[in-house]
C-alpha positions in Angstrom: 110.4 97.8 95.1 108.8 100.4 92.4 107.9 98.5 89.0 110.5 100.2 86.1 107.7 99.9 84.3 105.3 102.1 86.0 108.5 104.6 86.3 108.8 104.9 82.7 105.3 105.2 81.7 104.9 107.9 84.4 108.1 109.5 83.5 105.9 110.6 79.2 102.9 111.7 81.5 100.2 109.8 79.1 101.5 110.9 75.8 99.9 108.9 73.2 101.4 107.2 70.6 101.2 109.9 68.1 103.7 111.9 70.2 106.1 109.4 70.6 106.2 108.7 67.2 106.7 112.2 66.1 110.0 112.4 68.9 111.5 109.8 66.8 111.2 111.9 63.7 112.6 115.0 65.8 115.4 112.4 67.2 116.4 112.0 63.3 116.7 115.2 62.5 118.0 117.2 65.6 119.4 120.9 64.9 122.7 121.2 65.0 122.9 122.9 68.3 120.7 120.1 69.5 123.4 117.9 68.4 125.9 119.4 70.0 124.2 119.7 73.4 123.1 115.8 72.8 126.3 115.1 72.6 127.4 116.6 75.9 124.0 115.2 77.8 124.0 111.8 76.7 125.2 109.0 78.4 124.9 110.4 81.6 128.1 112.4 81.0 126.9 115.7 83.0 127.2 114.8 86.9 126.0 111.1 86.1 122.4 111.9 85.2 120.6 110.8 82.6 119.1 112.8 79.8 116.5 111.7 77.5 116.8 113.3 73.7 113.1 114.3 72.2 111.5 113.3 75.6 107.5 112.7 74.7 105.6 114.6 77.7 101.8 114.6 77.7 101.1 116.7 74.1 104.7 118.0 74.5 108.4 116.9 73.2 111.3 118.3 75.7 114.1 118.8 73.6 116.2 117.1 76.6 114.8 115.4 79.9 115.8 114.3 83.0 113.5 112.4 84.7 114.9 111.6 88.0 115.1 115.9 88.7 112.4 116.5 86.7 114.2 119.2 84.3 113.5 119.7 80.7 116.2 121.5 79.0 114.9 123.6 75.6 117.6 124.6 72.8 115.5 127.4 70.6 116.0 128.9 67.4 115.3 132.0 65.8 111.3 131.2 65.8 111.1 131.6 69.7 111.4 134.9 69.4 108.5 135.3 67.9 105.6 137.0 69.7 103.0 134.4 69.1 105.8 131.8 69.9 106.8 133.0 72.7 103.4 133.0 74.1 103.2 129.5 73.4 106.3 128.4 75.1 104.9 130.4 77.9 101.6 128.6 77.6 103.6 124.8 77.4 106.2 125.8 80.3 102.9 126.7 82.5 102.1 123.4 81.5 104.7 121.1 82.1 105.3 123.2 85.0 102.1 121.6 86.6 103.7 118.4 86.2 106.4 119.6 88.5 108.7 120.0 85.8 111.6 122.8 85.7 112.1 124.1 82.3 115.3 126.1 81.1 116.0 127.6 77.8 119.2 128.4 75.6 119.1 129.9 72.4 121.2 127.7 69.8 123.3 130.8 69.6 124.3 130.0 73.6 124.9 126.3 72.7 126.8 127.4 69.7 129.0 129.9 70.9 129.6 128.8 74.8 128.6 125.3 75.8 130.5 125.2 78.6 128.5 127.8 79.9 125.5 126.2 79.1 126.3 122.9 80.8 127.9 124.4 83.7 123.8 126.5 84.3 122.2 122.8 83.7 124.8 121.1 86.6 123.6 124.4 88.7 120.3 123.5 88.6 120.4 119.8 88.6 122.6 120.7 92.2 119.0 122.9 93.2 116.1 120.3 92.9 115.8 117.4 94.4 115.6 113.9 92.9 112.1 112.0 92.8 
């Protein structure tokens, strides 16, 4: 039998303390399309799988992450389409992507306006990976 401990300190990836400590701050002081996707994600309430809010990941925070399919879900603002941003979230999803980590992206204005939508692309792919 696997040791829940070793699954949970594998499921951050080695992120330090620092990291953790700012995804509590985040946690506090989610967006409020954040808060709206939150409160469809949490407590397992999309297909029985559990999301974590502000997931620490190496240097990274996932906005939401499941572990068990390995799928970071990222809610962006108005900043991501930035051109120096947007090479960074290119640079981090290449990154998290090494981890074998599936990344997919909404703009708030998506959670906002059509969440139903949103959740029915996250159960899509949740249905195309496979659990660890």
């Amino acid at each position: 039998m696997t040791d829940k401990r070793v699954i949970e300190r594998n499921m951050f990836y080695g992120a330090k303390k620092s990291i953790f400590l700012k995804a509590a701050e985040l946690r506090k002081n989610l967006t409020p399309a954040e808060k709206i996707l939150w409160e469809k994600l949490s407590n397992n309430k999309v297909m029985n799988v559990r999301f974590k809010c502000q997931h620490p990941i190496d240097i990274f925070i996932a906005d939401f992450y499941c572990h068990k399919f390995r799928l970071a879900v990222e809610v962006d603002g108005g900043i991501h389409e930035n051109p120096e941003r947007k090479e960074y979230d290119l640079a981090r999803s290449f990154e998290l992507n090494r981890y074998g980590i599936k990344i997919i992206r909404f703009s708030n204005k998506e959670v906002l306006e059509n969440i139903d939508k949103v959740i029915e692309r996250i159960k899509a792919e949740i249905q195309s990976l496979s659990p660890l």
